[in-house]
C-alpha positions in Angstrom: 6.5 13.0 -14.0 7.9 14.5 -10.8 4.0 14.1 -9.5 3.9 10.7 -10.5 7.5 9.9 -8.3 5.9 12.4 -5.4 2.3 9.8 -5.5 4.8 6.5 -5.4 6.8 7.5 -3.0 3.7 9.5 -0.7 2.1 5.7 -1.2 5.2 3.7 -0.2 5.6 5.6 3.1 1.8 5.0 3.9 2.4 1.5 3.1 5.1 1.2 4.6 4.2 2.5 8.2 1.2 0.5 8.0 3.8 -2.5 7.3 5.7 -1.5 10.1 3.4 -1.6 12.7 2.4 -5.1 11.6 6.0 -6.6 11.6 5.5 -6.8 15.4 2.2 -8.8 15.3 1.8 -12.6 14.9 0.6 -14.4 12.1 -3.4 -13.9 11.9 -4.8 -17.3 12.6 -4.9 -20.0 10.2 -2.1 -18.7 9.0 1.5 -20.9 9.5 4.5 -19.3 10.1 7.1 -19.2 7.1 9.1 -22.6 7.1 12.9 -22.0 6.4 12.6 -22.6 2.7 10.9 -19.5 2.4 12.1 -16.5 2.4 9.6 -14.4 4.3 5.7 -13.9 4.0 3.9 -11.0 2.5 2.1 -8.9 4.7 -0.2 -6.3 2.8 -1.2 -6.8 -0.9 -2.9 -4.2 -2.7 -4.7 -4.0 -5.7 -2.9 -6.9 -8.1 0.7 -8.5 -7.3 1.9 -11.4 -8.8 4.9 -13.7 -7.5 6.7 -16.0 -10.6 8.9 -18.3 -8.4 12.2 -19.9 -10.3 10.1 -22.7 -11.9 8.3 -20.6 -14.1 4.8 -20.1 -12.5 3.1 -17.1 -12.1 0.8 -16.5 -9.1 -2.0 -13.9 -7.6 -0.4 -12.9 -4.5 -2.5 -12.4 -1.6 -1.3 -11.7 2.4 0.0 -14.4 3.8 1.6 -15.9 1.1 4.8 -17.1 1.4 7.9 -15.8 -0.9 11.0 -18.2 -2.0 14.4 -17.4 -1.2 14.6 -16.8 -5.6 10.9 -15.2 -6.2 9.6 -11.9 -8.9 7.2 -9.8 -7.4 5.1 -7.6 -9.4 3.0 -4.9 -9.0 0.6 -3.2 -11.7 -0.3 0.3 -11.4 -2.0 1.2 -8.6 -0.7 -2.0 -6.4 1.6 -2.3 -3.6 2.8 -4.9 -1.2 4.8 -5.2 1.4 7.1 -8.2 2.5 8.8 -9.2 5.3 11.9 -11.3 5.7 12.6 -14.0 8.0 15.6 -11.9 10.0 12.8 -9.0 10.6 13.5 -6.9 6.6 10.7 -5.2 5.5 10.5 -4.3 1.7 7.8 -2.2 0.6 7.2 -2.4 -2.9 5.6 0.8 -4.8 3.4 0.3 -8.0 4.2 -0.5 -11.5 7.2 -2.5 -9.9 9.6 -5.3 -10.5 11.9 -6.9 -7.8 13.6 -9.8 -8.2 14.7 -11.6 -4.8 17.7 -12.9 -6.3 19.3 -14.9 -3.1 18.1 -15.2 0.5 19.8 -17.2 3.2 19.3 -17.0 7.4 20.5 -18.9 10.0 18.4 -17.9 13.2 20.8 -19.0 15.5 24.4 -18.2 14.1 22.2 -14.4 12.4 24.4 -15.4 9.6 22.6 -14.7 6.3 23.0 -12.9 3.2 20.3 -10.9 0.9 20.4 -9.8 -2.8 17.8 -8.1 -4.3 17.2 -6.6 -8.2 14.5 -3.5 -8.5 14.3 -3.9 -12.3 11.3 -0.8 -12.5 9.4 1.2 -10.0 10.3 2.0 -6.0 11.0 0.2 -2.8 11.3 1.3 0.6 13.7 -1.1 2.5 14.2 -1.4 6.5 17.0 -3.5 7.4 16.6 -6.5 9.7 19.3 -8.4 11.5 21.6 -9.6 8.4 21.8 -5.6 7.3 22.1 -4.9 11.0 25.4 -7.3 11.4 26.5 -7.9 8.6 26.1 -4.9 6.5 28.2 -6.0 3.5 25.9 -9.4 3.3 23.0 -6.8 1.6 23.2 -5.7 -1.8 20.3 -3.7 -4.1 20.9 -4.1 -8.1 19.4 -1.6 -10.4 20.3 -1.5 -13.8 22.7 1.7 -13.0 24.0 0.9 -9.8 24.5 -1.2 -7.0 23.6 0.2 -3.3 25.9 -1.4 -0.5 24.0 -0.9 2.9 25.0 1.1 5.2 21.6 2.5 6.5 18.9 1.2 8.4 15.6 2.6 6.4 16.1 3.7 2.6 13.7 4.4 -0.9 15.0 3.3 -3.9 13.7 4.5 -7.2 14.5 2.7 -10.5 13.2 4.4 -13.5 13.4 2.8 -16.7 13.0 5.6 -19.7 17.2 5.7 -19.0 
């Protein structure tokens, strides 16, 4: 088991640097950037990821994609994707995962916004953008244990289910 946590969290690292470096680029071409109504726009997808949005449907995520404010993602074993918000958050979202983007809200010009998110099973590596930056108490991770208040900039949270 502890090699299992050591592979997830070696992969979300990888992942997430490679997510990182890309946060800075624009969108590849063809691509439109994410309206307001969308929470943010994944950025690397690998292996299979599916989105369910509120209404029920599932979907094959692929980069590019947009993600609702209220969106699952899903990742098999094996899979990984990484996501980033509209105020610059990037969540990196290890295999054999569940997150549930629970609420999402960001006013560019006032930076007012608040996030809540839900890891229901696997890992996530989270690096704040500007709500977490000011307005620290406006970010809040569920697991079914605990909730984590932020109050750092770049974190890895583990939810393991066999509790």
């Amino acid at each position: 088991m502890t090699r299992l946590i050591h592979a997830a969290v070696s992969a979300l690292l990888l992942t997430g640097t490679a997510a990182l470096a890309q946060t800075a680029t624009s969108p590849a071409p063809g691509v439109a950037s994410p309206a307001t109504e969308h929470a943010g726009l994944l950025k690397t997808v690998r292996g299979k990821v599916h989105l369910l949005g509120a209404d029920g449907n599932t979907r094959s995520a692929q980069p590019g994609d947009p993600v609702a404010p209220i969106d699952r993602i899903q990742t098999d074993a094996d899979s990984a994707a990484s996501l980033v918000l509209r105020d610059g958050t990037t969540l990196v979202i290890g295999p054999s995962s569940r997150l549930d983007l629970k609420q999402f809200h960001f006013d560019a010009t006032t930076r007012d916004g608040g996030l809540l998110l839900s890891l229901l099973r696997g890992s996530m590596r989270m690096v704040t953008g500007l709500i977490g930056k000011t307005q620290p108490d406006a970010v809040r991770i569920e697991t079914q244990t605990a909730t984590i208040g932020i109050r750092g900039t770049d974190f890895i949270v583990q939810a393991d289910t066999s509790q």
